[in-house]
C-alpha positions as CSV (number, residue, x, y, z in Angstrom):
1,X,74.6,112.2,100.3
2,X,75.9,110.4,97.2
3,X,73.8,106.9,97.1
4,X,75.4,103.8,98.8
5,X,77.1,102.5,96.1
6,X,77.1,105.2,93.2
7,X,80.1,105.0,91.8
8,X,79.3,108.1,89.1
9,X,79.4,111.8,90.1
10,X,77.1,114.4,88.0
11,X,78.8,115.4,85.3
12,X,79.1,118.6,86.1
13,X,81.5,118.2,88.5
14,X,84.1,116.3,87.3
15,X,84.2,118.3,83.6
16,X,84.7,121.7,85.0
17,X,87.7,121.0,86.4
18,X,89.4,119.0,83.6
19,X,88.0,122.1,81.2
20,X,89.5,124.3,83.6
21,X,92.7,122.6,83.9
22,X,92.6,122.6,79.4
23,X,92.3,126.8,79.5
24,X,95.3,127.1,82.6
25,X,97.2,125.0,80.2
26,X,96.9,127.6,77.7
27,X,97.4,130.1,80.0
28,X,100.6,128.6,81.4
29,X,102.3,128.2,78.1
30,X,101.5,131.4,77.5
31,X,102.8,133.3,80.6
32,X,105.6,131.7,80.7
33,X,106.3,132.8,76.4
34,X,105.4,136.0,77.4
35,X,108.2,135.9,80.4
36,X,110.6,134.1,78.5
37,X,113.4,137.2,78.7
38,X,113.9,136.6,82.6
39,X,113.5,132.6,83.1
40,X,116.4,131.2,82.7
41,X,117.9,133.2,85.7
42,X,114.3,133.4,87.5
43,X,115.5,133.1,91.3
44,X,111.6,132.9,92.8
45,X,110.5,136.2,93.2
46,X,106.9,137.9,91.8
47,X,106.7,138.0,87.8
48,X,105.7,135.8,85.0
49,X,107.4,132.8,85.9
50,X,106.3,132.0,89.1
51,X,102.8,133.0,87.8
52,X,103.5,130.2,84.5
53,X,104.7,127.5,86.9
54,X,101.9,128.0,89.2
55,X,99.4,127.8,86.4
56,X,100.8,124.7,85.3
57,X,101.4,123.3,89.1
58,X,98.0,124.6,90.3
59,X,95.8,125.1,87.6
60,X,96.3,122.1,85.5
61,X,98.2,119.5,87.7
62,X,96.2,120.2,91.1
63,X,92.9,121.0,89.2
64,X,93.1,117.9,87.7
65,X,94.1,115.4,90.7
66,X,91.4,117.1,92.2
67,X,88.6,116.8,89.7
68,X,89.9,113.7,88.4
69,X,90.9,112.5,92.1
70,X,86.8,113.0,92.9
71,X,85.1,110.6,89.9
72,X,88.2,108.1,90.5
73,X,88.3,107.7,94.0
74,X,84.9,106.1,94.7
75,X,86.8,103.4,92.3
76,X,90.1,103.3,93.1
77,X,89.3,102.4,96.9
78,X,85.8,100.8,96.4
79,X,84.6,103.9,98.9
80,X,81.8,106.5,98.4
81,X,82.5,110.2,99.0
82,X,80.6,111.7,101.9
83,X,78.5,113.9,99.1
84,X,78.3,116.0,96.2
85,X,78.2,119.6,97.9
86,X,81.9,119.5,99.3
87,X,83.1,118.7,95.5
88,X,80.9,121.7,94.1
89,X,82.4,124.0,97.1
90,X,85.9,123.0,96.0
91,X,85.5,123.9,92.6
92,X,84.0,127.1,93.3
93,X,86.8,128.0,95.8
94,X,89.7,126.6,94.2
95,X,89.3,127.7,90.3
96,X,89.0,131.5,91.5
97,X,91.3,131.3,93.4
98,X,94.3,130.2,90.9
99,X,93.0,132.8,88.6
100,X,93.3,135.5,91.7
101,X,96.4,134.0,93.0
102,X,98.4,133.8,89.5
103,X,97.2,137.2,88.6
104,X,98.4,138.8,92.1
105,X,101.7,136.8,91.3
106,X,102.6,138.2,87.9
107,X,101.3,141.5,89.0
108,X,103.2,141.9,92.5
109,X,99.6,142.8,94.2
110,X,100.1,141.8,98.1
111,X,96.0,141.9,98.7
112,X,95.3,139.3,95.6
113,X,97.8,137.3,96.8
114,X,96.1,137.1,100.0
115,X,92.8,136.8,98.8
116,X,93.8,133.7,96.0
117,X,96.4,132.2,98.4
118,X,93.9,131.5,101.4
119,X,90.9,130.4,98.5
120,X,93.1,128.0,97.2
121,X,94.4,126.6,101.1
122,X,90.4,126.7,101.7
123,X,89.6,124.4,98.8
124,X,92.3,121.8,99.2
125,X,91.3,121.6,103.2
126,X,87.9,121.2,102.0
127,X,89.5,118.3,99.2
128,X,91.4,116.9,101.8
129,X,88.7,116.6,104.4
130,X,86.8,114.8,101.8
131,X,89.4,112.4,100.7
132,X,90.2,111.3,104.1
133,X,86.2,110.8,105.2
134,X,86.5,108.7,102.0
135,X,89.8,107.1,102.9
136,X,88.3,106.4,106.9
137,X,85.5,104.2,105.3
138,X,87.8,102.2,103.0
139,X,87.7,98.1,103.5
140,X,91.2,97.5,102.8
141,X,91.3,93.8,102.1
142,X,91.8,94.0,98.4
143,X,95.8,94.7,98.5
144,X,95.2,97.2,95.3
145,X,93.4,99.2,97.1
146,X,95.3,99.1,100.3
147,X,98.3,100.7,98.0
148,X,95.6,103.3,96.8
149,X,95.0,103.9,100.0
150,X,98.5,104.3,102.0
151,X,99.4,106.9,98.7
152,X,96.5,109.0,99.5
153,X,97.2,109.0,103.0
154,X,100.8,110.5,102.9
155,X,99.6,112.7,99.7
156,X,97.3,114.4,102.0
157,X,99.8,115.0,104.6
158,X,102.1,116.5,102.1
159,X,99.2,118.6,100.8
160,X,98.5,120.2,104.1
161,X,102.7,120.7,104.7
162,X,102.4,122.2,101.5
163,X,99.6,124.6,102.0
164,X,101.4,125.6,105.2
165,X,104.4,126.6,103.3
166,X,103.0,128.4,100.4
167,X,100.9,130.5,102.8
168,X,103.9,131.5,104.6
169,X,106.1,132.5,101.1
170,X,103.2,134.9,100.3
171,X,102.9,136.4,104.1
172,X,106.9,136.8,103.7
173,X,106.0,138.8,100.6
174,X,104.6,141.1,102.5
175,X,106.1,141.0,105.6
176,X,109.8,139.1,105.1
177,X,109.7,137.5,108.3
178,X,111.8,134.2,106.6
179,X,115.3,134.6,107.0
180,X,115.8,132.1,103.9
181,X,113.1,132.4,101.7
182,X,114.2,130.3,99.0
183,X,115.5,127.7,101.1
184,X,111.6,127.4,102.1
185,X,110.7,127.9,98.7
186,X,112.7,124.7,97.6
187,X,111.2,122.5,100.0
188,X,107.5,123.9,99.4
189,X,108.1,122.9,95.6
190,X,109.8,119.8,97.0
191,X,106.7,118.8,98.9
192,X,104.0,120.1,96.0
193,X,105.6,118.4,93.3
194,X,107.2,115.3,95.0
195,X,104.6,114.8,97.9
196,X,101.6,115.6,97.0
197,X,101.0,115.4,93.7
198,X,104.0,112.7,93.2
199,X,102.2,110.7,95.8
200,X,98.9,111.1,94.2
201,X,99.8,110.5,91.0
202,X,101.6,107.2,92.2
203,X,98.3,106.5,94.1
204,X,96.0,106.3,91.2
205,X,98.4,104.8,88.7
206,X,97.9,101.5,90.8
207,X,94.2,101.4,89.4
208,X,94.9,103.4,85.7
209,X,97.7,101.8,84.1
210,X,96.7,98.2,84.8
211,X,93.0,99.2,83.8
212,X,93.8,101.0,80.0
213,X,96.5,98.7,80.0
214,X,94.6,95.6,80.2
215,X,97.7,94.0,83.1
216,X,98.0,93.0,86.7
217,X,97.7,95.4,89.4
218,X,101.7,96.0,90.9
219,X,102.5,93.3,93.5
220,X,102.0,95.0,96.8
221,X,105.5,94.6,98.4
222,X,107.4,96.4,96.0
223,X,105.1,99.2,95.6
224,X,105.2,99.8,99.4
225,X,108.9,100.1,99.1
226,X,108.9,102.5,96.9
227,X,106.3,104.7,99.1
228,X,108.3,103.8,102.4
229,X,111.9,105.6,100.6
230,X,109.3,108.2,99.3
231,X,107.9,109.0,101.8
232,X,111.7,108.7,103.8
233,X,112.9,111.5,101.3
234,X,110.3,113.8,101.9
235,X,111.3,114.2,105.8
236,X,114.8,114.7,105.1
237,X,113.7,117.3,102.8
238,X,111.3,119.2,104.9
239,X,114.4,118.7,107.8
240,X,116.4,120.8,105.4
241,X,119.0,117.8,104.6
242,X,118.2,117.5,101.0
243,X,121.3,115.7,99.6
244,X,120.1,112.5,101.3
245,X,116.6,113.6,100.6
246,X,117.5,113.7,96.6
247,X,119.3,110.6,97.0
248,X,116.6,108.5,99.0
249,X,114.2,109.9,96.2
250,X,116.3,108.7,93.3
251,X,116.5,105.3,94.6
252,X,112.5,105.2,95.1
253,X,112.0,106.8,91.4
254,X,114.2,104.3,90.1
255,X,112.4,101.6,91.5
256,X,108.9,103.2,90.5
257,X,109.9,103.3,87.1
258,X,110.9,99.6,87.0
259,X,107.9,98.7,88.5
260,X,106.0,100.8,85.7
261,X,107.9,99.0,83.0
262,X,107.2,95.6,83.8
263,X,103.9,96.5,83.7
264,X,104.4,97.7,80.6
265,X,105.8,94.5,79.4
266,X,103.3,92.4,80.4
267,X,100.2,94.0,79.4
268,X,97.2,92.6,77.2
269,X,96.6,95.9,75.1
270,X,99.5,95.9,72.7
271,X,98.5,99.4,71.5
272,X,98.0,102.2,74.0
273,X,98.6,105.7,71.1
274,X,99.7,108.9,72.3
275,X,98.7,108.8,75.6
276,X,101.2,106.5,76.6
277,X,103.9,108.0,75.1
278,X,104.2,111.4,77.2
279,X,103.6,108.8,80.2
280,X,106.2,106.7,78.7
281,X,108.4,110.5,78.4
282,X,107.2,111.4,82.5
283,X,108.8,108.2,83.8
284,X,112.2,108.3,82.2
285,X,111.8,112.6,83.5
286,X,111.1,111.4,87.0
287,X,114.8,110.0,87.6
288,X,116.1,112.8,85.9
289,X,114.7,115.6,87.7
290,X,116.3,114.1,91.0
291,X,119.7,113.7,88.7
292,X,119.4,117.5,88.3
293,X,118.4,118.2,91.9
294,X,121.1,116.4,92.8
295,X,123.4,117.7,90.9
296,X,122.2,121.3,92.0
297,X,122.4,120.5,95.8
298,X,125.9,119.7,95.3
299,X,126.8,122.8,92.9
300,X,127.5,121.2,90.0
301,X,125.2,122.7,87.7
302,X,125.6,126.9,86.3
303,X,123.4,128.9,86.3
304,X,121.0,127.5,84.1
305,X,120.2,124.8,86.6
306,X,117.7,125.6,88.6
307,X,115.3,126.6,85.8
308,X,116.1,123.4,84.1
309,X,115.5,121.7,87.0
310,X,111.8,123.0,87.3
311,X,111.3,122.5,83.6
312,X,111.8,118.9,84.4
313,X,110.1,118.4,87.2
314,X,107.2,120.5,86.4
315,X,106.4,119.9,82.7
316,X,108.8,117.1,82.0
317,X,107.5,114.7,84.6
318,X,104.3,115.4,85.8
319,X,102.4,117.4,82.9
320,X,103.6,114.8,80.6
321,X,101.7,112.3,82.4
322,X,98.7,114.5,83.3
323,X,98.1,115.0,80.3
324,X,99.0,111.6,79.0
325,X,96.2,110.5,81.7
326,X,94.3,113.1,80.1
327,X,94.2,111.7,76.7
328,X,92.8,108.7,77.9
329,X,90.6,109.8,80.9
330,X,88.5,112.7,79.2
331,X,86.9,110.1,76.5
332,X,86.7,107.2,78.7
333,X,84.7,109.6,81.5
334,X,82.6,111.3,78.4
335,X,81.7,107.3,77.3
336,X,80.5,106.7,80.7
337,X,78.5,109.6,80.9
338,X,77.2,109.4,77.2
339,X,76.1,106.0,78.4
340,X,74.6,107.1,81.7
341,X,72.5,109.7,79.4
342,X,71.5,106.7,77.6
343,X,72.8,107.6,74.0
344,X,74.8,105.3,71.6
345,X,78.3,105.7,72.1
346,X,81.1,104.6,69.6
347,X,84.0,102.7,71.4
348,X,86.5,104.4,73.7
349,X,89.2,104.0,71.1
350,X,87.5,105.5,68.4
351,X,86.8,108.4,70.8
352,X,90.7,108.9,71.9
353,X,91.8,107.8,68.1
354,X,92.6,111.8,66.6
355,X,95.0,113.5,65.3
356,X,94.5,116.4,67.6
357,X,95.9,114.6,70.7
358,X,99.0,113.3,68.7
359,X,99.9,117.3,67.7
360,X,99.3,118.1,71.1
361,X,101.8,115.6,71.9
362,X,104.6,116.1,69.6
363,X,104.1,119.9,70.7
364,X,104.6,119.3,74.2
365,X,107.9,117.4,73.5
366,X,109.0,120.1,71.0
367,X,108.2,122.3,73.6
368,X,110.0,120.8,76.6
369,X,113.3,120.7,74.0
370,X,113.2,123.8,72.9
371,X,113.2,125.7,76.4
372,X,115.8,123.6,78.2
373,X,118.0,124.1,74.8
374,X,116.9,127.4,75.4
375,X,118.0,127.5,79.0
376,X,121.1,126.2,78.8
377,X,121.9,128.5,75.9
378,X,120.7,131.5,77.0
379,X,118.2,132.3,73.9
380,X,115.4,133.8,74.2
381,X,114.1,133.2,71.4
382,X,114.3,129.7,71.9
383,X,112.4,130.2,75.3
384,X,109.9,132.0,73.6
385,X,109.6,129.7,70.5
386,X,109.2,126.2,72.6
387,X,106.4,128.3,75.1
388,X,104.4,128.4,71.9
389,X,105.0,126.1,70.7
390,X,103.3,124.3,74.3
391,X,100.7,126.8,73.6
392,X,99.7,125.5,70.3
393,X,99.8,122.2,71.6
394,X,97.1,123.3,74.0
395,X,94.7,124.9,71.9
396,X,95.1,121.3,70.3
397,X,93.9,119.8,73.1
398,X,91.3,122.4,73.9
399,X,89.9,121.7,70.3
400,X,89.7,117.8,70.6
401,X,87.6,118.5,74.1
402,X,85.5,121.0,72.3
403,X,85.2,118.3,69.2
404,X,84.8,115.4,72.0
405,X,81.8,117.3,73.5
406,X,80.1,118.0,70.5
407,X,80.2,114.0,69.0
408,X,78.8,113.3,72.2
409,X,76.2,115.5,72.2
410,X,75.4,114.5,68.7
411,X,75.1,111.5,68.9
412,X,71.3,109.9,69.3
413,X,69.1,108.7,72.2
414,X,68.9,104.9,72.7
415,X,65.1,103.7,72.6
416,X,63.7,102.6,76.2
417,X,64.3,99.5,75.5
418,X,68.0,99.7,74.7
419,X,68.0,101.3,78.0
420,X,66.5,98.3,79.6
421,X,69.7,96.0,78.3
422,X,67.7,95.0,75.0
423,X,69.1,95.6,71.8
424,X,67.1,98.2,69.8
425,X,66.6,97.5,65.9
């Protein structure tokens, strides 16, 4: 058991994910250059694309809300998780398993499929059981944390919809019992992106922006709302009525975002870098992905569309603010644990202050423009350009993390005394 009050996981724990998540990055931008001749008219079968946005949707987004999720959550709802072992068993069931699973995916291989689908379903049971023990033990008079709280609650019952659904579009692989299998595709990617990890991500940004930003937490009324039409839009989806479901979903995006901005305008911290600017870029996507969806629900778009559609969702909305999160998160968490080792650390700003993270920003918006131009233009070349483009952006990142761990480890023990709260000469 993690002690009462331990607020701190082992190192260990938390870093192998988000190091994970760096290399899937890699790997997405890379699958999805190496597809780049059949994604624009990609309809959701096996192959590179599906393999790409499954790195990117499972390897980096879900590996980090779940190894993120674990060191924030003892702090986001002032809870302790129920122990260490269950976040260890995750990683060691769920980082496998999107390695198995993605491989089975771009090489059309039934029995890796089945063996990475049901590791992953495993480990996000076992992430779920944890997060609701965690969740059952909150005290939820602090109305911050009861928003926390309420988010996590109908992420998890997205995440287990979810799992549902993605283990029955690889049994129809093999099987084709579905008689619409991309009808149920749509509403598992529905229910990934906008439930789950949507949810989640609202979830911690409740305790994130307000803390790097230096504001207010969100007033608790509005933020409900915006959960409540959420939440709303993600029934009508899984009932199959998805033009009310985009619409209901547009509405709460709208509001999300206007919530996030007056945030914004009120903050303390005048300068927040590069990080803020791809989550600054994932707000104004999140409206603009339900545009599309709209739009495509209604047949309004060629046949460009759908892929658009994804590219906005996917790596427009949320990997711009994972890794926007990231920026910030992966120095702030290597101060802490710096600290906890008891070296000298330099301040968290000086830490997140490179010119690494700002390439691997302008790189992911280059990237993001040049395959939707690509897209809609039908050039391959285009596709294949902006993919590596992502791709070098992530070796960027991977380099700062790399450059990140070795300051830290450089850096010199404190004398006992300095550990004891005295200054040492």
């Amino acid at each position: 058991m993690i002690a009462p009050g331990s607020k701190l996981l082992p190192a260990s724990i938390p870093f192998r994910f988000l190091a994970a998540a760096l290399l899937f990055h890699l790997l997405g931008w890379t699958a999805l250059a190496a597809g780049a001749p059949v994604v624009a008219g990609a309809e959701g079968g096996l192959g590179l694309p599906v393999a790409a946005l499954h790195l990117i949707t499972l390897g980096v987004l879900t590996v980090t809300a779940v190894g993120a999720g674990f060191q924030l959550l003892p702090v986001a709802i002032q809870a302790d998780l129920p122990g260490v072992w269950p976040c260890r068993m995750t990683g060691w069931l769920l980082l496998p398993g999107v390695v198995v699973l993605t491989w089975g995916m771009m090489t059309a291989d039934l029995w890796l499929l089945g063996i990475g689908g049901i590791s992953v379903a495993l480990a996000l049971l076992v992430f779920a059981v944890v997060v609701g023990m965690a969740l059952l033990r909150t005290d939820q008079t602090n109305p911050q944390v009861r928003l926390v709280v309420r988010h996590l609650w109908a992420a998890l019952a997205c995440l287990m919809a979810l799992a549902v659904l993605g283990l029955a579009l690889l049994g129809d692989f093999a099987h084709g019992y579905l008689d619409d299998h991309r009808t149920v595709a749509v509403i598992h990617l529905a229910v990934a992106c906008y439930g789950f990890l949507g949810l989640l991500a609202a979830g911690f940004v409740q305790v994130l922006v307000p803390m790097f930003a230096l504001v207010a937490p969100q007033r608790e009324r509005p933020a409900t709302l915006v959960l409540a039409l959420a939440v709303a839009a993600l029934i009508l989806a899984g009932a199959g009525a998805l033009i009310g479901a985009a619409s209901l979903g547009l509405a709460a995006a709208c509001l999300h975002v206007h919530g996030m901005a007056g945030l914004m305008r009120r903050r303390n911290r005048r300068d927040l870098g590069t990080s803020f600017l791809l989550v600054r870029l994932s707000w104004a996507m999140l409206p603009a992905s339900l545009v599309l969806g709209l739009l495509l629900i209604l047949d309004l778009l060629p046949a460009w569309g759908p892929g658009l559609f994804v590219l906005t969702l996917v790596g427009g909305w949320l990997l711009s603010l994972v890794l926007g999160m990231l920026q910030r998160i992966l120095p702030f968490l290597s101060a802490i644990h710096a600290a906890r080792a008891g070296r000298r650390i330099p301040k968290v700003s000086e830490l997140s202050d490179s010119p690494l993270l700002q390439i691997q920003a302008a790189c992911h918006v280059a990237a993001l423009a040049a395959v939707g131009m690509g897209m809609v233009l039908d050039l391959e070349v285009l596709i294949r350009g902006g993919a590596l483009t992502g791709a070098g952006g992530a070796v960027a990142f991977i380099i700062y993390a790399l450059d990140l761990y070795l300051r830290i480890r450089a850096l010199p023990q404190v004398r006992p005394v300095a550990a004891r709260g005295k200054t040492a000469p």
